[in-house]
C-alpha positions as CSV (number, residue, x, y, z in Angstrom):
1,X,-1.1,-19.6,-30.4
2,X,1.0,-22.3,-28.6
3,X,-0.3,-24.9,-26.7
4,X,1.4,-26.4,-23.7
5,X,3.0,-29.1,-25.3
6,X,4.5,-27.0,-28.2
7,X,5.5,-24.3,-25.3
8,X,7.6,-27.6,-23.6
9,X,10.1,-27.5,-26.7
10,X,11.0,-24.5,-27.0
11,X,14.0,-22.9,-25.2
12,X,13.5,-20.5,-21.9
13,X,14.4,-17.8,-23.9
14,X,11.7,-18.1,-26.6
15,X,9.1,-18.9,-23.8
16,X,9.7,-15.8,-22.2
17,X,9.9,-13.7,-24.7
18,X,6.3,-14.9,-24.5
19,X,5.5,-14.1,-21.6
20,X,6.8,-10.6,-22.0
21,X,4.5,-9.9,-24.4
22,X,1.6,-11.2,-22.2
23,X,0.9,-15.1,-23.0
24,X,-0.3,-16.8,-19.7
25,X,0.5,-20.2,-20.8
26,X,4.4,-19.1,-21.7
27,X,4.8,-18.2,-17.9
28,X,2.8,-21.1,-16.8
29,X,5.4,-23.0,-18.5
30,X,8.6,-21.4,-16.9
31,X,6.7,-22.2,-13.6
32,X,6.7,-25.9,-14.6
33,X,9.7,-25.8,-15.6
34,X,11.3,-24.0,-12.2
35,X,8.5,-24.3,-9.7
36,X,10.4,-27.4,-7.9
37,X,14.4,-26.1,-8.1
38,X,12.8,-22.9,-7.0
39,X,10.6,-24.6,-3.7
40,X,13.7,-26.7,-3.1
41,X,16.4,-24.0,-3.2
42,X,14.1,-22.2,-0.7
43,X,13.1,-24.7,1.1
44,X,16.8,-25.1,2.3
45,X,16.9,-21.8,3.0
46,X,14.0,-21.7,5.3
47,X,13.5,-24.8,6.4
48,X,10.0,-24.8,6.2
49,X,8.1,-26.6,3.9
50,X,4.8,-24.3,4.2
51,X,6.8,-20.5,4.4
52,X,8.8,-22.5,1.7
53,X,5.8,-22.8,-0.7
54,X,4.3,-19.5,0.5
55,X,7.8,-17.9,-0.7
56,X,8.5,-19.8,-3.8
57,X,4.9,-18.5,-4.9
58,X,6.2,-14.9,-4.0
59,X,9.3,-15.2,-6.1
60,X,7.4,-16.5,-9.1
61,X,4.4,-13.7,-8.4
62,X,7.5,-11.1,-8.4
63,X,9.2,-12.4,-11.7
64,X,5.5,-12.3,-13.2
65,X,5.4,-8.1,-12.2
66,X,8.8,-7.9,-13.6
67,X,9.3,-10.3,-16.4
68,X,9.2,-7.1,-19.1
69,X,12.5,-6.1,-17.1
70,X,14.2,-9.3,-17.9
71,X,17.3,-8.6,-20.1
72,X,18.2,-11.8,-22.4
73,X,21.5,-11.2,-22.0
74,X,21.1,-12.9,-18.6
75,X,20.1,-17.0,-18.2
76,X,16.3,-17.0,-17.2
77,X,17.3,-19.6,-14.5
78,X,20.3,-17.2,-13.1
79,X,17.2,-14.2,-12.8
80,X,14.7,-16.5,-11.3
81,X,17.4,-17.3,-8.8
82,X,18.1,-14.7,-7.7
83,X,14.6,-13.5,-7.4
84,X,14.2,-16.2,-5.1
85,X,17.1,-16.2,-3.1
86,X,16.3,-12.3,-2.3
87,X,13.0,-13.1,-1.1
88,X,14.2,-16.4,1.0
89,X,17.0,-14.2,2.4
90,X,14.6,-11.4,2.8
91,X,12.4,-13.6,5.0
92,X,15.1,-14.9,7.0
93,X,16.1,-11.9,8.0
94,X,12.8,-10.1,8.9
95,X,12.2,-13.5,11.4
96,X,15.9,-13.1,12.7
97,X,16.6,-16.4,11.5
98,X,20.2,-16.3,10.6
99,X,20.9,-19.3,12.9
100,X,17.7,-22.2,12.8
101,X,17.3,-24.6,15.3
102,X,17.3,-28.1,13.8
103,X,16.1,-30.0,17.2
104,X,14.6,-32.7,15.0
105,X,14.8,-33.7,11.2
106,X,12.4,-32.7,8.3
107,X,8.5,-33.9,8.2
108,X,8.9,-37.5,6.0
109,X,6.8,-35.5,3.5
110,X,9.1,-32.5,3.2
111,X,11.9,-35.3,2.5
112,X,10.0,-36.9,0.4
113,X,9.7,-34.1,-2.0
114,X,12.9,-32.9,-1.4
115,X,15.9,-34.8,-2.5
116,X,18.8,-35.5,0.3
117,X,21.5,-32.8,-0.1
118,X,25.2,-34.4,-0.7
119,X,28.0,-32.5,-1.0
120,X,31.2,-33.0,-1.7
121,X,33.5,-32.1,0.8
122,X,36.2,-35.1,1.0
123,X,39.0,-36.0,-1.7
124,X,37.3,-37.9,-4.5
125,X,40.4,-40.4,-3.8
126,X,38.6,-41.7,-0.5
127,X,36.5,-44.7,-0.3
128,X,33.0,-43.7,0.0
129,X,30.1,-44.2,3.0
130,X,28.0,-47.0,3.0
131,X,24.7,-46.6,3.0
132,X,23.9,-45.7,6.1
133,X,26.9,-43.7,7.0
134,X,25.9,-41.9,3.8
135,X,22.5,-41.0,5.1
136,X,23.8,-40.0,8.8
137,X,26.2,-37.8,7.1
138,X,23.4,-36.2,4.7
139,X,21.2,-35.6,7.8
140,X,24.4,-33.7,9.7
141,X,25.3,-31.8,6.8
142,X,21.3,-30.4,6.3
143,X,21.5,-29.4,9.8
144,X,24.9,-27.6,9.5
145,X,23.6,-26.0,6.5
146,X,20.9,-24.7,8.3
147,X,22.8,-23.0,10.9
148,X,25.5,-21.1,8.0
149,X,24.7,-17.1,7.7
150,X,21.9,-17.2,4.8
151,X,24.0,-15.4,2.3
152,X,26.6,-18.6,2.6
153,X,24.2,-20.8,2.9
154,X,23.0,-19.9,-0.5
155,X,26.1,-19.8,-2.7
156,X,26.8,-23.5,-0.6
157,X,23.4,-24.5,-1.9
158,X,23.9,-22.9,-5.5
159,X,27.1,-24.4,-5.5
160,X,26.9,-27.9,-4.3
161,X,23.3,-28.6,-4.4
162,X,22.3,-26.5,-7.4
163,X,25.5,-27.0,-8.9
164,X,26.5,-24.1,-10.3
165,X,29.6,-22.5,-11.8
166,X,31.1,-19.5,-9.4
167,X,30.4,-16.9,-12.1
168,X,26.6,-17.8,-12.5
169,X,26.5,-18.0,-8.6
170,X,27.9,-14.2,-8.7
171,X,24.9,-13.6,-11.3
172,X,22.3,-15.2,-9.1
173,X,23.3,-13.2,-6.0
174,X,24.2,-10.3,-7.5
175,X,27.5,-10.5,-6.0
176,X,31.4,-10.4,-6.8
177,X,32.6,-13.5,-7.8
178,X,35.6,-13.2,-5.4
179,X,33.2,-12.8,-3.4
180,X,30.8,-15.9,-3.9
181,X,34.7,-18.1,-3.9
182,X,35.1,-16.2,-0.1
183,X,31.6,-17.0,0.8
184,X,31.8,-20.6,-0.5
185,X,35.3,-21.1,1.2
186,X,33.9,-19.5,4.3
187,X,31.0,-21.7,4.4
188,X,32.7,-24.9,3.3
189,X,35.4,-24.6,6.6
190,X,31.9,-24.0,9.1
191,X,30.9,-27.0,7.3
192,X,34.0,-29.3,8.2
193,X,34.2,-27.6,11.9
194,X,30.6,-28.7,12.3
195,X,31.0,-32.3,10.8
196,X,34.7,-32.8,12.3
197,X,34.3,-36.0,14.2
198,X,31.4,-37.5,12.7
199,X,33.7,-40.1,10.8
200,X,35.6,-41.1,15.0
């Protein structure tokens, strides 16, 4: 039987073919190796680094009571996304939540463990921020992201954050990939509207 360390080298799809047929240690390795792009992709969903944690452990406790429906002919990563997304969305919605509040910035601990989001939303041919602009404009464009409709808020965060192609986006969410591009064109003009000025 594998240990841990011989589970690290092999490929998802050989570790859960593992855990498919029951090895504890296979899955404990996909949660190593997913448990922090899965907090942080909910976290910027919810907003919230406890119901974050709470929900990343329900996504990973749902692909453990499904993993003998996972099909290979899928990434691993593009499943466990979208398991996660569903249940962050899922949330959001039961709490009416489609528009957060974001009187105030993220606890210094929650930033600390999750990395500033940057997107790229300017032409690559202008100069860049310094670094304080560049942390003003990271701050603005958390707390626009916050306030998008959840289901463009998460192909924004798969696309820019994550950064993910549009046709693994439409895998993760389950969705047409037309409409992922209208959902990510959608969200990146809210976006602009909600940053326009910021540079005056």
């Amino acid at each position: 039987m594998q240990t841990l360390d011989e589970l690290g080298t092999l490929p998802d799809a050989d570790v859960v073919r593992l855990a498919q047929q029951g090895r504890e240690l296979a899955f404990r390795e996909l949660v190593r190796r997913y448990e922090r792009p899965v907090f942080s992709l909910v976290f910027r969903m919810v907003r919230d680094r406890e119901t974050a944690e709470d929900l990343a452990q329900d996504a990973f406790v749902k692909v453990l009571n499904h993993i003998d429906k996972y099909s290979p002919e899928f990434k691993f990563s593009s499943w466990l996304f979208k398991i996660a997304n569903n249940v962050a969305i899922d949330h959001l919605r039961r709490r009416r939540l489609d528009t957060i509040s974001m009187d105030g910035s993220p606890h210094a601990s929650t930033a600390s463990e999750v990395e500033a989001t940057t997107l790229n939303l300017e032409s690559e041919q202008e100069s860049a921020l310094d670094e304080l602009e560049a942390k003003e404009l990271g701050s603005a464009i958390e707390q626009a992201i916050a306030k998008l409709r959840p289901e463009y808020r998460a192909c924004i965060m798969l696309r820019h954050v994550e950064g993910r192609a549009y046709e693994e986006i439409a895998a993760t969410l389950d969705l047409p990939l037309g409409t992922v591009k209208t959902y990510i064109h959608r969200a990146r003009h809210e976006l602009r509207k909600a940053l326009e000025g910021l540079r005056d």
